[in-house]
Residue, then its C-alpha position, 0 to 999 in steps of 0.5 A: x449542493x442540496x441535502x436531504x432532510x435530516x435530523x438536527x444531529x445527522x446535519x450538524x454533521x454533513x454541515x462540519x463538512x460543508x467546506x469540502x462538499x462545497x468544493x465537491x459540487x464547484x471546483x472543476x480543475x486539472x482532472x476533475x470534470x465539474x458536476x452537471x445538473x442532475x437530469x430528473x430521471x437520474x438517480x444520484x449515488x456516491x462511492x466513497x473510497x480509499x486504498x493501500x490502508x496498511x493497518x494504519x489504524x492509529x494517526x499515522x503521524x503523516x501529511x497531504x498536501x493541500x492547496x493553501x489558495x494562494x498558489x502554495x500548500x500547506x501539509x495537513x496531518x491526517x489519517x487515523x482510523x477513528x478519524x476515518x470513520x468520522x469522515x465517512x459518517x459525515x460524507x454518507x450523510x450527503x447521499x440517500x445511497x452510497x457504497x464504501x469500497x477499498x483497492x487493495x493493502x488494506x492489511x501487511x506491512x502495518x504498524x505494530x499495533x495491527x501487524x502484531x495482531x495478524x492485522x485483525x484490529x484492522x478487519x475489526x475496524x473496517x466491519x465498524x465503518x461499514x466496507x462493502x467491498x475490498x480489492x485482494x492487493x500484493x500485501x494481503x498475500x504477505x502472510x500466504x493464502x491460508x492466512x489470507x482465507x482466514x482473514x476473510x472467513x475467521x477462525x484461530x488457525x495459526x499460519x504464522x510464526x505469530x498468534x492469532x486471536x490474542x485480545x478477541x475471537x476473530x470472527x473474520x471480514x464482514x465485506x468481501x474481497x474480489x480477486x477477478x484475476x487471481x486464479x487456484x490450481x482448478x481454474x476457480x479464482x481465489x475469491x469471487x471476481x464481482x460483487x454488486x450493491x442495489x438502492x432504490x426500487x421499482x423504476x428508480x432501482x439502480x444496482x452498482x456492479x464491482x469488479x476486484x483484483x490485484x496487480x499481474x506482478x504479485x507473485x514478484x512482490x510477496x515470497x513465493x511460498x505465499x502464493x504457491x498454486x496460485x496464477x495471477x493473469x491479465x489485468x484488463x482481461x479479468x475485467x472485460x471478462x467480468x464486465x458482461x457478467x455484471x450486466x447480466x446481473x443488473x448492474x447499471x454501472x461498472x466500477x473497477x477496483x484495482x490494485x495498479x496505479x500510477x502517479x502525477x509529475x506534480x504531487x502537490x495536488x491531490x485532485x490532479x491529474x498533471x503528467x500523470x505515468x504508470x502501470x494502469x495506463x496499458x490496462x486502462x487502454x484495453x478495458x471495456x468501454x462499458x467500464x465507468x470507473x477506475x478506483x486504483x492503489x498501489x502506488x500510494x499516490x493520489x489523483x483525480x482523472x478523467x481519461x479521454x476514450x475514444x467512442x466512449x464517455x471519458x473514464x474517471x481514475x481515482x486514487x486516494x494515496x495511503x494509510x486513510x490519509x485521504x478519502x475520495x468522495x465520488x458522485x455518479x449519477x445513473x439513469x436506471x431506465x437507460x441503465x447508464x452512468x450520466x456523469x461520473x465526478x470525484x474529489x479526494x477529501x483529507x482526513x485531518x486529524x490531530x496535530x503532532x511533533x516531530x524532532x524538527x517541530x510541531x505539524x500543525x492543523x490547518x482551518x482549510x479543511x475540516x479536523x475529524x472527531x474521532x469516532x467513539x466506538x473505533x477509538x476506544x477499540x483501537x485503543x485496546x490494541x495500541x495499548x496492547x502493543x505499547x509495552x512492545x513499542x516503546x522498548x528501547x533496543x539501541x542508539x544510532x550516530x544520527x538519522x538513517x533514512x531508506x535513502x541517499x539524498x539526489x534525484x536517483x536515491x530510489x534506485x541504489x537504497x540508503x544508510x538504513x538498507x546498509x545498516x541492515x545488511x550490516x546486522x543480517x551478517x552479524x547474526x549468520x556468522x554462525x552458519x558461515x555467512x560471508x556476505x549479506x544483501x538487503x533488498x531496498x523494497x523491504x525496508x519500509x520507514x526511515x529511522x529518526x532516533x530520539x534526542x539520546x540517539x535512542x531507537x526503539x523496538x516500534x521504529x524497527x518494527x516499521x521499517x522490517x514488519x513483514x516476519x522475515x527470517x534469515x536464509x542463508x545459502x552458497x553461491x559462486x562469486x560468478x552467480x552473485x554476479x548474475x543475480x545482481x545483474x538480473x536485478x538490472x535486466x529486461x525486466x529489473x527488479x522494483x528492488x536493489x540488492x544493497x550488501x553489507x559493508x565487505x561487498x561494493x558494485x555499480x551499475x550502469x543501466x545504459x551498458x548492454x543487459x548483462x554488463x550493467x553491473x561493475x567493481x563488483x569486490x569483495x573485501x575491497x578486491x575483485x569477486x572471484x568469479x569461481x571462488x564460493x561465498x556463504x550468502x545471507x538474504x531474507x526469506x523473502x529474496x531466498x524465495x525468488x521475490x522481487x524478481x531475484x529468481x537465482x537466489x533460489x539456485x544457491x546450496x546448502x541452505x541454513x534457515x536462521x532468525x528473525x530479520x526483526x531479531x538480528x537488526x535489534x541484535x546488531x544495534x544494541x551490540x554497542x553502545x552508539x552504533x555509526x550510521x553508514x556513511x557512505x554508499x556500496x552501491x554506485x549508480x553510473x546511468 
């Protein structure tokens, strides 16, 4: 690969970043179609990239898996903001023209030192890197529209529980986000549907157009009362409709950022493409072959596709996994007379930063790839907020018996939660005895970090915080032991909830997916005896299931609503209620088939 001339500076640091350009330019394998030579007539631009950020601005203490080059991998910390924003300046400085775009989740479901901010550090940060565009994601829509809006324009209205501008004035997004497909009750879509960036002029002028927009599931994946008034329509249809537009307006290539993806059978490799599955594929099979580039998120995987098409050059698919662990580094290269991509070719690059401990030993860095500086300016900012946010984080509020992970281990642990899930559902009971409650159900989609204690077993308010970030409150409601029934078994129905509803200690059921829809749920008991089918029960959920979220449309049919407190509150409650609180240990829910 060849560099423009730069200065001694700008140099040393595309040179710190030679092993991967390198690789860039020669590594042709699974899913990556090697570079041609550059035709004299075409005009190269690069598109850097990543998604599903989740307010990750400090190193997120995570990993990548990299190829070792010796038919292995080796696990590289990586991620960071300050890290980010190295990474970034140095792979601009391999391209005259470059364009920086994002799909999706930029912000919600954060670490506290953003979400307890209303996620604008992580605004502040991306307008310091320098994002042109960002795709609207399921998480923007956490804290509701208004707040979302508020994001993007600026301002101090508060539309949370939480306060806006406590360490600065918010001044808003200097990028845009793209909704193509997220509509307002006048037909307009909540943001605009495209946005187009322009290099060059004269003859050599070439003009990228975007297209930006979240996944059709939304209003399942966020409460309902966030995204009332709003209709999210088809994917593939939001984008072939935008696709002619872009043209109108000059765009010599068409990228789409989305916020749907999909996963390898083998994610060891983050340039691959090996049995790759999911919800992009049916969108990706109906979009206009005018379309030349996919960058997607949401699954919080990483790949590196070229899907064949049939009268058509083959679509390149990217995803860079999540938290700013990865970035991919994208190169296409656009003939501005025919005004047509001549090829298209993409690498996701780690963004390794500092090595860390954990209770099971060090995390090394590795010489494989490059360690980021952290950038000066986005370090010391982010430092004012993580500072901020110590005093929050580092509080002890209790001691667990050991590990309590999201999950049960075994290859379908995914689908029935873990001690964590129960352990909540345990501390969403305790705190509504007061409004009657029975019997509690927590949802394994809203629990969203293991907990690892301390030495001590001690646990602390920044652990919790990870695992229930969303500002939940408790709801609690009446249903007959017949409408539980039905709810659970809509969980499992035509078309089964992303979540499982694990219950608290009183309420045990399984689940058989090869019965007949509506007779998959089983041993449905209550206090270790059969559920009345027409006796009633006061049942606690978050506000987030109270609203019909993830799908469980019959919460929404109970009576005699009791709003309470904070989910965040009732957990932290619960664990320093005693001195060791015991880890469940065995599983209320039982999966059959």
């Amino acid at each position: 690969m060849t560099f423009p001339k730069l200065p001694p500076r700008a140099l040393g640091a595309v040179l710190a970043l030679a092993p991967l350009l390198a690789a860039c330019a020669t590594a042709s394998g699974p899913g990556e179609t090697a570079s041609a030579a550059r035709a004299p007539a075409t005009v190269e631009v690069g598109v850097l990239a990543f998604n599903d950020f989740h307010g990750n601005i400090a190193p997120p203490k995570a990993t990548v898996s990299w190829p070792d080059g010796k038919g292995g991998t080796v696990q590289v910390p990586a991620g960071g903001a300050a890290e980010l924003a190295s990474a970034i300046d140095g792979l601009r400085k391999g391209f005259r023209y470059s364009a920086t775009v994002t799909a999706g989740d930029l912000i919600s479901a954060s670490p506290l030192a953003s979400s307890l901010f209303l996620d604008e550090p992580t605004i502040g940060v991306m307008n310091r890197i320098g994002l042109d565009f960002n795709a609207v994601g399921n998480h923007e829509f956490d804290r509701g529209r208004k707040e979302l809006l508020r994001v993007q324009n600026g301002g101090c209205a508060k539309n949370t529980l939480r306060e806006p501008c406590q360490l600065e004035q918010y001044a808003g997004a200097n990028f845009k986000y793209l909704s193509a497909s997220t509509y307002t009750e006048d037909g307009t879509t909540l943001f605009p549907a495209t946005g187009l960036k322009t290099f060059g002029e004269g003859a050599n002028k070439v003009v990228l157009g975007f297209v930006g927009l979240t996944l059709k599931d939304t209003p399942t994946l966020v409460s309902p009362g966030g995204v009332a008034g709003l209709t999210f329509g088809d994917e593939a249809e939001a984008i072939n409709r935008a696709v002619p537009v872009l043209e109108k307006e000059g765009a010599d290539a068409i990228l789409v950022l989305i916020h749907q993806g999909g996963a390898q059978a083998d994610t060891s490799d983050p340039n691959a493409c090996t049995g790759f599955t999911g919800g992009i594929l049916p969108i990706l099979a109906k979009l206009d072959p005018r379309v030349d580039v996919v960058i997607s998120g949401h699954t919080h995987q990483a790949y590196i596709c070229q899907m064949p098409r049939a009268n058509a050059h083959p679509l390149l698919l990217s995803s860079a996994g999540s938290y700013g662990r990865l970035v991919t580094r994208m190169v296409l290269e656009i003939d501005p007379k025919a005004r047509r991509v001549v090829s298209a070719s993409a690498r996701n690059l780690p963004v390794q930063s500092p090595a860390y401990a954990t209770a099971k030993g060090e995390v090394a860095n590795t010489d494989l790839v490059p360690i980021q500086p952290p950038r000066a300016d986005i370090a010391a900012y982010v430092k004012r907020y993580t500072d901020a946010a110590s005093a929050y984080s580092t509080r002890v509020v209790g001691h667990l018996s050991g590990s309590a992970p999201r999950n049960w281990p075994g290859p379908d642990s995914e689908r029935k939660g873990g001690p964590l899930d129960q352990l909540i559902a345990d501390s969403q009971l305790a705190a509504t005895r007061d409004a009657g409650a029975q019997i509690a159900f927590m949802n394994t989609g809203g629990v969203r970090a293991d907990v690892e204690p301390g030495q001590d077993g001690a646990v602390t308010f920044g652990q919790i915080f990870a695992v229930q970030p969303f500002g939940n409150t408790l709801v609690t409601r009446s249903f007959t032991g017949a409408q539980i029934k039905a709810i659970l078994e809509n969980g499992v129905g035509e078309k089964p909830s992303p979540s499982v509803m694990v219950p608290s200690a009183n309420v045990t059921y399984t689940i058989d997916r090869t019965r007949p829809i509506g007779q998959r749920i089983g041993a449905l008991t209550y206090d270790g005896k059969p559920m009345a089918m027409d006796a009633t029960y006061r049942v606690t959920v978050n506000s987030f299931l109270d609203q019909g979220g993830d799908g469980f449309a019959g919460l929404t049919e109970g009576t005699d609503p009791t709003v309470g407190g904070l989910d965040l509150d009732a957990l932290e409650a619960w664990l320093s209620a005693v001195r060791v609180r015991e880890v469940p240990k065995v599983n209320r829910v039982t999966v059959l088939g």
